[in-house]
Backbone as a printed PyTorch tensor [residue, N CA C, xyz], in Angstrom:
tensor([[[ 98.2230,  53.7270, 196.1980],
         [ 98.5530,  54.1930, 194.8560],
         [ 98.4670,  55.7160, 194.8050]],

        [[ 99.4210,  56.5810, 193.9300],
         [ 99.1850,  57.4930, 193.9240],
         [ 98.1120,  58.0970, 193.3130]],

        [[ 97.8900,  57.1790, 191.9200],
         [ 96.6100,  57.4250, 191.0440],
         [ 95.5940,  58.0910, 191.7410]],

        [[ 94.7010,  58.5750, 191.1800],
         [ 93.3050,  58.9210, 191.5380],
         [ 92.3720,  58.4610, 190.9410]],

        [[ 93.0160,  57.5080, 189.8720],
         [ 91.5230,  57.2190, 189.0620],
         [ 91.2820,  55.8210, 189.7080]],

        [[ 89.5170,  55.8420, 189.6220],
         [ 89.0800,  54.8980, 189.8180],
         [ 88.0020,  54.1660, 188.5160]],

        [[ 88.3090,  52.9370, 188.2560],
         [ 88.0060,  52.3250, 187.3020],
         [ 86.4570,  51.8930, 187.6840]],

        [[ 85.4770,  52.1060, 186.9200],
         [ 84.2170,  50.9690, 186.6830],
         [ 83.2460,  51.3580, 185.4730]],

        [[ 81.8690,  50.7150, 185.5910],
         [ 81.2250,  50.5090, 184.3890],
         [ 80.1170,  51.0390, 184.0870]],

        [[ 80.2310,  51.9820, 183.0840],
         [ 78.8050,  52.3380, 183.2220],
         [ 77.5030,  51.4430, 182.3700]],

        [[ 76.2570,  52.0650, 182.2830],
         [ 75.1760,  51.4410, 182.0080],
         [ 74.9630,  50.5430, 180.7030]],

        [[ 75.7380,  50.4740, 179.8970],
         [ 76.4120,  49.4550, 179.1470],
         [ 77.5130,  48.7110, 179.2410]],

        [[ 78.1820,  48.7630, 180.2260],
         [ 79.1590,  47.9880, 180.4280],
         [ 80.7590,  48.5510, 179.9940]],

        [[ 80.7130,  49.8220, 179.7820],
         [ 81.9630,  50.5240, 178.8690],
         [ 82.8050,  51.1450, 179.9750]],

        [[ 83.9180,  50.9010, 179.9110],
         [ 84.9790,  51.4260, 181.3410],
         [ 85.0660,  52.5780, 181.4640]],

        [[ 84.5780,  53.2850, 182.2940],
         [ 84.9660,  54.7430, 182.8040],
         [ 85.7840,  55.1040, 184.0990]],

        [[ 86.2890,  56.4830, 183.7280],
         [ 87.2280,  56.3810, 185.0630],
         [ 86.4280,  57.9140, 185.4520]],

        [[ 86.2220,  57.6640, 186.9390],
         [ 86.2060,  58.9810, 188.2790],
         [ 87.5990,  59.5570, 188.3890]],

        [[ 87.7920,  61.2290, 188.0230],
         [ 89.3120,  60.9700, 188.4350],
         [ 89.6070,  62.4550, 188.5390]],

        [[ 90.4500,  62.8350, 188.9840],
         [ 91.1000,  63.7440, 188.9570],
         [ 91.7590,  64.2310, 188.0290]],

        [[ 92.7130,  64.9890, 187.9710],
         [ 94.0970,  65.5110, 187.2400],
         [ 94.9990,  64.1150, 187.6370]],

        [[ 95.4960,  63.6530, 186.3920],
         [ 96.7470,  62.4010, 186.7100],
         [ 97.6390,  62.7250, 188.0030]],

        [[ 98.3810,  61.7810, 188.7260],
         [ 99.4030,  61.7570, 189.0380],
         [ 99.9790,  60.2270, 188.5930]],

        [[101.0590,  60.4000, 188.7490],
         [102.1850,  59.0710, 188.6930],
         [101.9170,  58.1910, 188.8790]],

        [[101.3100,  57.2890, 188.7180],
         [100.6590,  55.9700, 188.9260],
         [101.9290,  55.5290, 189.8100]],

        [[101.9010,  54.1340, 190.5880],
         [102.5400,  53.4000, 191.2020],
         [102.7700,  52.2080, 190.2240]],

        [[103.8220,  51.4430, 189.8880],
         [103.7560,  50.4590, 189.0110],
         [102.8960,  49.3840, 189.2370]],

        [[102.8000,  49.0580, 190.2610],
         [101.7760,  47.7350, 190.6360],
         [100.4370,  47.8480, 190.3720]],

        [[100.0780,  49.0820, 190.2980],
         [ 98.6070,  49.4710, 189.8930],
         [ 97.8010,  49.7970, 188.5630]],

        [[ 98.5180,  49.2460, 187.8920],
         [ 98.5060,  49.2210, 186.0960],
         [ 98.7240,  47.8760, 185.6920]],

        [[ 97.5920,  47.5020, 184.7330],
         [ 97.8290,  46.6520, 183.8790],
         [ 98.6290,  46.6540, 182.3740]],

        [[ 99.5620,  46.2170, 182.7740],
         [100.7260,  46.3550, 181.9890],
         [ 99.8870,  46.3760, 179.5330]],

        [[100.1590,  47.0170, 179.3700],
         [ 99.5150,  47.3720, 177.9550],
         [ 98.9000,  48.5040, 177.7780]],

        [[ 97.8660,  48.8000, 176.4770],
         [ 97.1960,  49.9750, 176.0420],
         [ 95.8500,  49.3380, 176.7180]],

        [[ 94.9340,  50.6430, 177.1710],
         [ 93.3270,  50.4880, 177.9290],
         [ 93.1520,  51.6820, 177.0180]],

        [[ 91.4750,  51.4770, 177.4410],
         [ 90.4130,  52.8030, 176.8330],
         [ 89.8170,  53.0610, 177.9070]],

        [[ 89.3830,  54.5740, 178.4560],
         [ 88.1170,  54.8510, 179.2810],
         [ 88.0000,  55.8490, 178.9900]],

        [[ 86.5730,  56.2890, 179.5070],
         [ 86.0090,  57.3340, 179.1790],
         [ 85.6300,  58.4980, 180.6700]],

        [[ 85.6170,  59.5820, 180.4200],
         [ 85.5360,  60.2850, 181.6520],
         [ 83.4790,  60.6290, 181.6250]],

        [[ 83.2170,  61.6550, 180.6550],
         [ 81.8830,  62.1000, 180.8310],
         [ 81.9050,  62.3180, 179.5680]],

        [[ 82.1720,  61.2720, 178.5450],
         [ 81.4570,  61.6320, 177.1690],
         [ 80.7920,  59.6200, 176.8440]],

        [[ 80.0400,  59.0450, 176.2000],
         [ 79.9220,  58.3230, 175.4620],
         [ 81.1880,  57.4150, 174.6440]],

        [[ 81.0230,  55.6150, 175.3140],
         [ 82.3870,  55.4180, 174.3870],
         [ 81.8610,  54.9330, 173.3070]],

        [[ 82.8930,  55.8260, 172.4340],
         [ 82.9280,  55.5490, 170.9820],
         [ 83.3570,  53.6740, 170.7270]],

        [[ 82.4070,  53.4870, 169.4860],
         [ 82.9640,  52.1510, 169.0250],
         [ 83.8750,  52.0480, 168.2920]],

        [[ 84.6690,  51.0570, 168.7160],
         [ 85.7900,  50.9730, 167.8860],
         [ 86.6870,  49.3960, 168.5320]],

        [[ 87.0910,  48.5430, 167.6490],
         [ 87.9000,  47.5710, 167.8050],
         [ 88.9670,  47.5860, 168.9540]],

        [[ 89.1370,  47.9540, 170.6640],
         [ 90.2420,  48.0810, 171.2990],
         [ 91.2940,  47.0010, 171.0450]],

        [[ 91.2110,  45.5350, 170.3640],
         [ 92.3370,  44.9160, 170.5690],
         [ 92.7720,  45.0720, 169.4180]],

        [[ 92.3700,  45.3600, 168.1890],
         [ 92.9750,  45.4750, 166.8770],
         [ 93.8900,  47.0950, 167.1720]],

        [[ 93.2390,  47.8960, 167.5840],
         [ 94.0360,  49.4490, 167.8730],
         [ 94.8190,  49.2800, 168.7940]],

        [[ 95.2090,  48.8450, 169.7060],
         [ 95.8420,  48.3850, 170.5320],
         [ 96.9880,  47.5080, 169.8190]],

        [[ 97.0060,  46.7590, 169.1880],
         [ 97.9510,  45.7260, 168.0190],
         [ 98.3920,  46.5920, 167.2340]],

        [[ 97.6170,  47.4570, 166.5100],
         [ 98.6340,  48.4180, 165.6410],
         [ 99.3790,  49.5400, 165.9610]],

        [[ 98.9080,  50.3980, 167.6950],
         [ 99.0410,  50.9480, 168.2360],
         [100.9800,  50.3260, 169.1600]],

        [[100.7070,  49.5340, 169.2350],
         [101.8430,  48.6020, 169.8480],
         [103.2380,  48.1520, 168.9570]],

        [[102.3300,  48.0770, 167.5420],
         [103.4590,  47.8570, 166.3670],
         [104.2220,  48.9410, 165.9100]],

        [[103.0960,  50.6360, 165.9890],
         [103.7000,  51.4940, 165.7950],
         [105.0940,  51.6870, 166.7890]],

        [[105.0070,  51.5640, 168.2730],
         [105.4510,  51.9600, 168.9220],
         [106.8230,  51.0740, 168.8940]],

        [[106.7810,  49.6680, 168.1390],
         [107.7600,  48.9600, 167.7840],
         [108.7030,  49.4880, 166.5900]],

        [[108.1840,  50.6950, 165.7020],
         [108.8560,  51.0730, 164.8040],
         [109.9210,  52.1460, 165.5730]],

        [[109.5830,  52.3640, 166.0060],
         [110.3670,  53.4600, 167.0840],
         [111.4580,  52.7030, 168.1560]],

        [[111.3060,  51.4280, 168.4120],
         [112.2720,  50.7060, 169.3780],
         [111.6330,  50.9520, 170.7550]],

        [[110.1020,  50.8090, 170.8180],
         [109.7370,  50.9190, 171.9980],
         [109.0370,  49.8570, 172.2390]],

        [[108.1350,  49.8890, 173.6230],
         [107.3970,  48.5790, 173.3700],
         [106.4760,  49.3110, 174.7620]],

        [[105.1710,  49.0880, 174.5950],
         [103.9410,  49.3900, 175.6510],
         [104.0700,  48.8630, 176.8970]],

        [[104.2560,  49.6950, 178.3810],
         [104.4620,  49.0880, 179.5950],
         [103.1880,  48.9180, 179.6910]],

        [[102.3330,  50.3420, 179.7360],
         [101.0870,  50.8940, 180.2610],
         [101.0990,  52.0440, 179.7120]],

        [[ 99.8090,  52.0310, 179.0220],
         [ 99.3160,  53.5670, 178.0190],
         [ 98.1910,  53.5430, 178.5110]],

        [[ 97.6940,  54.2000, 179.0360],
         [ 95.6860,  55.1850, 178.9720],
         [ 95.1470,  55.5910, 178.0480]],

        [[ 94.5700,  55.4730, 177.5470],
         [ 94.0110,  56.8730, 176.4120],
         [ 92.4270,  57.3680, 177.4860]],

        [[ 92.6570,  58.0550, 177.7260],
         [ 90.9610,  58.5210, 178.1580],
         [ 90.1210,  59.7020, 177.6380]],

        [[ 89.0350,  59.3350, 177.2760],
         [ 88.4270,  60.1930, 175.9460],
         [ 87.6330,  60.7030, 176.9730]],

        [[ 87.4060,  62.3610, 176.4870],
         [ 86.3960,  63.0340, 177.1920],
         [ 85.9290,  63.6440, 176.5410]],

        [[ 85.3340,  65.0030, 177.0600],
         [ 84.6590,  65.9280, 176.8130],
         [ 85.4800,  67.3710, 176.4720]],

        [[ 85.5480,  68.5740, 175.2780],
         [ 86.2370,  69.3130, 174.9520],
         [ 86.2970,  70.3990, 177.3010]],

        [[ 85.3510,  70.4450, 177.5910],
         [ 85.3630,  71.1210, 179.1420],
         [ 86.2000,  70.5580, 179.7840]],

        [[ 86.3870,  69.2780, 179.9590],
         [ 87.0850,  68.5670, 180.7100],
         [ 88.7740,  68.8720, 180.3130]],

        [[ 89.1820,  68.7540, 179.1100],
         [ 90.3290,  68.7890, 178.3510],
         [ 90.8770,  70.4040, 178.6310]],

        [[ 89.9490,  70.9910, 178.4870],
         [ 89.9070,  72.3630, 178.3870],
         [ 90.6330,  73.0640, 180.4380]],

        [[ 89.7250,  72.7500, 180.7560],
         [ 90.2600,  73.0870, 183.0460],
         [ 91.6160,  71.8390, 182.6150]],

        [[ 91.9880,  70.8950, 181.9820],
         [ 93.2100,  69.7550, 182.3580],
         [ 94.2300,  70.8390, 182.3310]],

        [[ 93.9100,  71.3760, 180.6090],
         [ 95.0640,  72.6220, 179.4230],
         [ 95.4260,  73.8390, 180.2890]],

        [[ 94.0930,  74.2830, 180.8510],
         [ 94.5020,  75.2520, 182.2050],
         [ 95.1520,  75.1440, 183.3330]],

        [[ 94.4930,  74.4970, 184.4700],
         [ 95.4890,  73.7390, 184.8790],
         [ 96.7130,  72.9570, 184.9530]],

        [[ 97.0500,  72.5860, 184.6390],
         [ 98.2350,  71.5880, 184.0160],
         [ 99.2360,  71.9620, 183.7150]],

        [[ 99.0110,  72.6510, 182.3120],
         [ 99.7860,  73.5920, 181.4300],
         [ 99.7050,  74.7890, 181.2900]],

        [[ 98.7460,  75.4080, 181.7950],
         [ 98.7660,  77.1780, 181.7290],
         [ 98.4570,  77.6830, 180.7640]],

        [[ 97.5650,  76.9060, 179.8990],
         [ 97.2000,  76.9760, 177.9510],
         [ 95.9960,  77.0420, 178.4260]],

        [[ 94.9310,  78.4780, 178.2070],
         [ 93.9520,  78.5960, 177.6150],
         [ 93.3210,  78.3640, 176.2530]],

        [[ 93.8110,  76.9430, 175.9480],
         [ 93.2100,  76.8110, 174.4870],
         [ 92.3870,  75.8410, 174.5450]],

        [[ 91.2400,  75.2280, 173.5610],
         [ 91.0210,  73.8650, 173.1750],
         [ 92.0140,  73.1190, 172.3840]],

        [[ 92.0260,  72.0500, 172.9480],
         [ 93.1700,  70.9680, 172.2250],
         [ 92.0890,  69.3560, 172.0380]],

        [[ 92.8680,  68.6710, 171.3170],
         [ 92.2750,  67.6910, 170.7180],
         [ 92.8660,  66.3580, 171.3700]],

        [[ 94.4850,  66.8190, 172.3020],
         [ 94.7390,  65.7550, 173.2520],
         [ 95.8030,  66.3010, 174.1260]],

        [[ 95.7920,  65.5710, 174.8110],
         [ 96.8070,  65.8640, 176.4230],
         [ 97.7490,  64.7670, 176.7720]],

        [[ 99.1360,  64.3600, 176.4980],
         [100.1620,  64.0060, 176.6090],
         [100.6040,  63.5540, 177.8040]],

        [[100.9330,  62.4460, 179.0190],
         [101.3650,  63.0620, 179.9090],
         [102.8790,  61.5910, 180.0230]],

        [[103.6200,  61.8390, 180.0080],
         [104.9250,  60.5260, 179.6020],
         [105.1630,  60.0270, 181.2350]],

        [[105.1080,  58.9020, 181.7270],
         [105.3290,  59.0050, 183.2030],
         [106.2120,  57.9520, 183.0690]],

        [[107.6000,  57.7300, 181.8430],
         [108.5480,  56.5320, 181.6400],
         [109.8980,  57.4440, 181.3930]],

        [[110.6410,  56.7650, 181.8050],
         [112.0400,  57.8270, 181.6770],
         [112.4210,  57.9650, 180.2130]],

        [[112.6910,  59.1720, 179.9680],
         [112.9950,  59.3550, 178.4540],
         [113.7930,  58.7380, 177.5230]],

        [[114.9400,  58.1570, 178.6530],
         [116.0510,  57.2360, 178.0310],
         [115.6100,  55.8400, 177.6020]],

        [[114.4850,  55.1940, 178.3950],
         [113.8640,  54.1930, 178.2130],
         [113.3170,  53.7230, 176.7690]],

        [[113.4580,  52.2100, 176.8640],
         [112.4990,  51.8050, 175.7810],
         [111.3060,  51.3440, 175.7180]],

        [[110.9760,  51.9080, 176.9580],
         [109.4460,  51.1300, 177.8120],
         [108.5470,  52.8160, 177.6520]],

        [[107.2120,  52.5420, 177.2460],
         [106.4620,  53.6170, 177.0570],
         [105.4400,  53.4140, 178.2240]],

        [[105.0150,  54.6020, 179.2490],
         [104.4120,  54.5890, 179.7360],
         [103.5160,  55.9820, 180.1720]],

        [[102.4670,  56.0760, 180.2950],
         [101.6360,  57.4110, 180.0010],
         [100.1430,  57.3500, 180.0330]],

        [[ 99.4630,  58.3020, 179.4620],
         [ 97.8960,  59.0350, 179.5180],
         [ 98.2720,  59.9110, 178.6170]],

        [[ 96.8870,  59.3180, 178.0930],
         [ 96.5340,  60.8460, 176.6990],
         [ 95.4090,  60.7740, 176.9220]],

        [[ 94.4890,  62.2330, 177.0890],
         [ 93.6490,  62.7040, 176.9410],
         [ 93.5030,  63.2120, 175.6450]],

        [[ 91.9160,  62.9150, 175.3810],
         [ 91.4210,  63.0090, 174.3950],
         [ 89.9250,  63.7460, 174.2160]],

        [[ 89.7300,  64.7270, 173.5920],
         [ 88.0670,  65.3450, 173.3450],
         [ 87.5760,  64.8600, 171.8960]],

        [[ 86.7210,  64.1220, 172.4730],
         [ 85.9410,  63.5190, 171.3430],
         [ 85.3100,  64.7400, 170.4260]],

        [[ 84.9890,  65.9000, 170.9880],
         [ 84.4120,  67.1460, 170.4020],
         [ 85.3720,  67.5350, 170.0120]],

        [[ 86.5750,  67.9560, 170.1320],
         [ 87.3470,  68.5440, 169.3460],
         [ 87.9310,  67.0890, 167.9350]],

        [[ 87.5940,  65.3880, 168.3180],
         [ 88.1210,  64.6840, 167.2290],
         [ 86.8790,  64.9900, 166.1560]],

        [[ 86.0090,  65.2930, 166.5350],
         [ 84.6150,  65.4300, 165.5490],
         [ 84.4760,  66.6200, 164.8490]],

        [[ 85.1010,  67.5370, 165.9020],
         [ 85.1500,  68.9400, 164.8960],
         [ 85.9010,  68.6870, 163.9260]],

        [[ 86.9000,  68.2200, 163.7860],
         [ 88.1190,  68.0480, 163.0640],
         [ 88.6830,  67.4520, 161.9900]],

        [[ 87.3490,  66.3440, 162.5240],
         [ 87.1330,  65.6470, 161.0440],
         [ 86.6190,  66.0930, 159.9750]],

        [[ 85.5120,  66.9070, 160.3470],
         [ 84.8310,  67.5590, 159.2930],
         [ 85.7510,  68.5330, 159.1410]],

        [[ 86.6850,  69.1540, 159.6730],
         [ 87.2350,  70.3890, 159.2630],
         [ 88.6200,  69.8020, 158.2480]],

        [[ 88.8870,  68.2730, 158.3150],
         [ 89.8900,  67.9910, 157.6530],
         [ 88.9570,  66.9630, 156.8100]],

        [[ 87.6910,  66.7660, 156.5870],
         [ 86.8070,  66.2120, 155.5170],
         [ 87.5060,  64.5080, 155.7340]],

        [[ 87.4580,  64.1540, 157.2510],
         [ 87.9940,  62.6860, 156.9110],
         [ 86.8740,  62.1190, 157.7480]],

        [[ 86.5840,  60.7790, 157.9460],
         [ 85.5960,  60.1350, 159.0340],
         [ 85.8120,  60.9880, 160.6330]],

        [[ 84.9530,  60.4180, 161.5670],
         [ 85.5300,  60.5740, 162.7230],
         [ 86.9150,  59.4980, 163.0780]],

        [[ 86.7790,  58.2060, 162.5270],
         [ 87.2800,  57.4190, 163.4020],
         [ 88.5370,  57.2830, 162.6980]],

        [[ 88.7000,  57.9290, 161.5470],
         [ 90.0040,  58.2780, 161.0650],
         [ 90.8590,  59.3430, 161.7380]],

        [[ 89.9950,  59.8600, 162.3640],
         [ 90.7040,  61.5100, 162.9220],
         [ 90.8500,  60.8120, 164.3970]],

        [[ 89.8400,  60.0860, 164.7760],
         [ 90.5250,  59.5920, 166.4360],
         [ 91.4090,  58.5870, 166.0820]],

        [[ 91.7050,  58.0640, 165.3400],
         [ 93.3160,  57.0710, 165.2910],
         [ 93.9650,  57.6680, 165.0040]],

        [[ 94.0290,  59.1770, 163.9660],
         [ 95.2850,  59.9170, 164.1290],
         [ 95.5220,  60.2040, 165.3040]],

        [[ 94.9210,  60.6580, 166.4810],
         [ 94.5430,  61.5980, 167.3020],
         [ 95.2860,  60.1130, 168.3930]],

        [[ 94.8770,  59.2790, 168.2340],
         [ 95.9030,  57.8700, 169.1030],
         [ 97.1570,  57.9060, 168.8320]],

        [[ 97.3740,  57.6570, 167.4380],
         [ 99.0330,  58.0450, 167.0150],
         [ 99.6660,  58.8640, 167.4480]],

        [[ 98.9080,  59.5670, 167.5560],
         [ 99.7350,  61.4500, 167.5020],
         [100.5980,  61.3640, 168.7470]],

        [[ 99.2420,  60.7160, 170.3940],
         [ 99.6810,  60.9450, 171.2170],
         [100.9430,  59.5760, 171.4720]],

        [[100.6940,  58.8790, 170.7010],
         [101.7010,  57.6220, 171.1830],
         [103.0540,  58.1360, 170.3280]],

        [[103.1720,  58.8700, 169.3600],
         [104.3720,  59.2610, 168.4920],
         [104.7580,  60.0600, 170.0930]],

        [[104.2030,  61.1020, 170.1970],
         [104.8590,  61.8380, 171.2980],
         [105.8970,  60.8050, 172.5850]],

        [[105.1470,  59.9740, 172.7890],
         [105.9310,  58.9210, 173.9410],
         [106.9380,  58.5610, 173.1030]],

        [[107.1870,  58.5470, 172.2920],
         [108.1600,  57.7890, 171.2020],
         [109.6650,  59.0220, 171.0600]],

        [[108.8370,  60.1420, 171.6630],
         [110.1580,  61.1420, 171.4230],
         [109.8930,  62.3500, 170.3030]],

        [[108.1690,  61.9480, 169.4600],
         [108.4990,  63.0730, 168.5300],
         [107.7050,  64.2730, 169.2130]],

        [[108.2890,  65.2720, 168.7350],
         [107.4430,  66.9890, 169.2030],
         [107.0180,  67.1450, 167.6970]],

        [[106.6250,  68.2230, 168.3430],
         [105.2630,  69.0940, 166.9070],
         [105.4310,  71.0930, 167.6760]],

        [[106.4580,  71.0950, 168.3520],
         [106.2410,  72.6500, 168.7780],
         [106.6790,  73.5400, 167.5700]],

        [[107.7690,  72.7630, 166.6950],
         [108.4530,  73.8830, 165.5650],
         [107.7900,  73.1990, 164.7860]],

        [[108.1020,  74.3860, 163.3300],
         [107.4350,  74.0230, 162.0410],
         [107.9080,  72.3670, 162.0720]],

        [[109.2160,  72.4770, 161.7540],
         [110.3670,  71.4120, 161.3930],
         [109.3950,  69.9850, 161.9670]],

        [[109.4720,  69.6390, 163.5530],
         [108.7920,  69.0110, 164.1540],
         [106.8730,  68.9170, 164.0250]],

        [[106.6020,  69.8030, 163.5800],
         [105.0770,  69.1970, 162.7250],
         [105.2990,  68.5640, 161.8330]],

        [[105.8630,  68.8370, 160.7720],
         [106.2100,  68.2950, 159.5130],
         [106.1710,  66.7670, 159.7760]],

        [[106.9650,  66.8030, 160.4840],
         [107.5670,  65.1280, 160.8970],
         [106.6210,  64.3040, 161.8530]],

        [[105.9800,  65.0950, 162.2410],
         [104.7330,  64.2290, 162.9890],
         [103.5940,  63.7270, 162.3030]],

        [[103.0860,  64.7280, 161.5590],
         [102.1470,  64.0330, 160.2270],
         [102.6960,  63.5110, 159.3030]],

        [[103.9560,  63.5730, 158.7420],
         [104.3080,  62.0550, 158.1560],
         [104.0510,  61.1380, 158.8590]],

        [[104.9260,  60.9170, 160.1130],
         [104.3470,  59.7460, 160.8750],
         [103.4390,  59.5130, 161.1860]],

        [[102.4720,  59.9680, 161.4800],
         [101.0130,  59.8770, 161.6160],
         [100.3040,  59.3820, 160.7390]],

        [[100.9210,  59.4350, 159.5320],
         [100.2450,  59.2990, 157.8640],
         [100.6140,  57.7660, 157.9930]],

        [[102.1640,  57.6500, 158.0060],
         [102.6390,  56.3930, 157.5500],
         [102.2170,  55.4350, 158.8330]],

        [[101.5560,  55.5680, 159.8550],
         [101.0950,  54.8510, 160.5510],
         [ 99.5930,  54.2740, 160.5720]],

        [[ 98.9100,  55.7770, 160.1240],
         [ 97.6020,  55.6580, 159.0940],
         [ 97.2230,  54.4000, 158.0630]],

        [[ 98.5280,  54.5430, 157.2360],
         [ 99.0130,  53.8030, 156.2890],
         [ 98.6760,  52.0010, 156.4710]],

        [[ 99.6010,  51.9420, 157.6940],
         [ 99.4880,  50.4770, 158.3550],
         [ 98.6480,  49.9830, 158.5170]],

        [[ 97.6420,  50.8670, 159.4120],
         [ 96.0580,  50.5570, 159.9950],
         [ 95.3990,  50.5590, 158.9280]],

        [[ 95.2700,  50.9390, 158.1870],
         [ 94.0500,  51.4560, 156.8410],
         [ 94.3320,  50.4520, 155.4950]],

        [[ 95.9200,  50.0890, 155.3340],
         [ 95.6300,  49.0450, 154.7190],
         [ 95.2370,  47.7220, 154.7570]]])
């Protein structure tokens, strides 16, 4: 496999991955759907098969459907050397994108990185829960596989609607 990550459990039983910087997974080496792991932060609680179900429905509003998605939650350091590396962005970011499905496709396949420190800052800085700001922060990155950007004004705009109206789904 090309992967580098290696899957197991830490002292509660919560999936973490050893890993590098992504590469391209090999298809045979993925379990076909949405997973959670964690690199070097604490996993957060939260329902994976219910987020995963709405996460999957979103991606049905779009005409897509989940091959294999990652989400792996870390630490703002970790996110931070990915943004450098990777992308050449000295910034903190709140997630990391990476699409490894052909664009023309209706099959979504990918990794999003995630800093739990930057979803916590953020909440309080947008006065919502945490676990409201990490399901935006899921959306956000699964809208992206879906085709939407956020680099122009125009394209933010349109991402937090969707983000909202996906909000919407889950929350009611």
């Amino acid at each position: 496999a090309n992967s580098t990550a290696h899957r197991f459990k830490d002292s509660r039983g919560a999936p973490q991955l050893k890993m590098q910087f992504p590469s391209i997974p090999d298809e045979d080496s993925l379990d076909k759907g949405i997973d959670f792991a964690v690199i070097d932060v604490e996993f957060p609680s939260f329902d994976s098969t219910a987020l995963s179900a709405w996460l999957s429905a979103v991606a049905k509003t779009y005409g897509k459907s989940v091959d294999s998605l990652l989400y792996i939650l870390c630490s703002d350091a970790y996110l931070l050397d990915m943004n450098i590396e990777r992308l050449n962005h000295d910034t903190y970011t709140d997630i990391i994108t990476f699409d490894f499905g052909d664009s023309s496709s209706e099959v979504i396949e990918g990794e999003c990185y995630i800093s739990l420190e930057r979803v916590k800052e953020n909440a309080g800085l947008f006065n919502v829960t945490e676990a409201h700001e990490l399901n935006r922060v899921f959306v956000h990155g699964l809208l992206h596989l879906c085709g939407l950007g956020d680099k122009t004004e125009e394209e933010a705009k349109t991402m937090r609607e969707a983000e909202e109206f996906a909000l919407g789904l889950l929350e009611a």
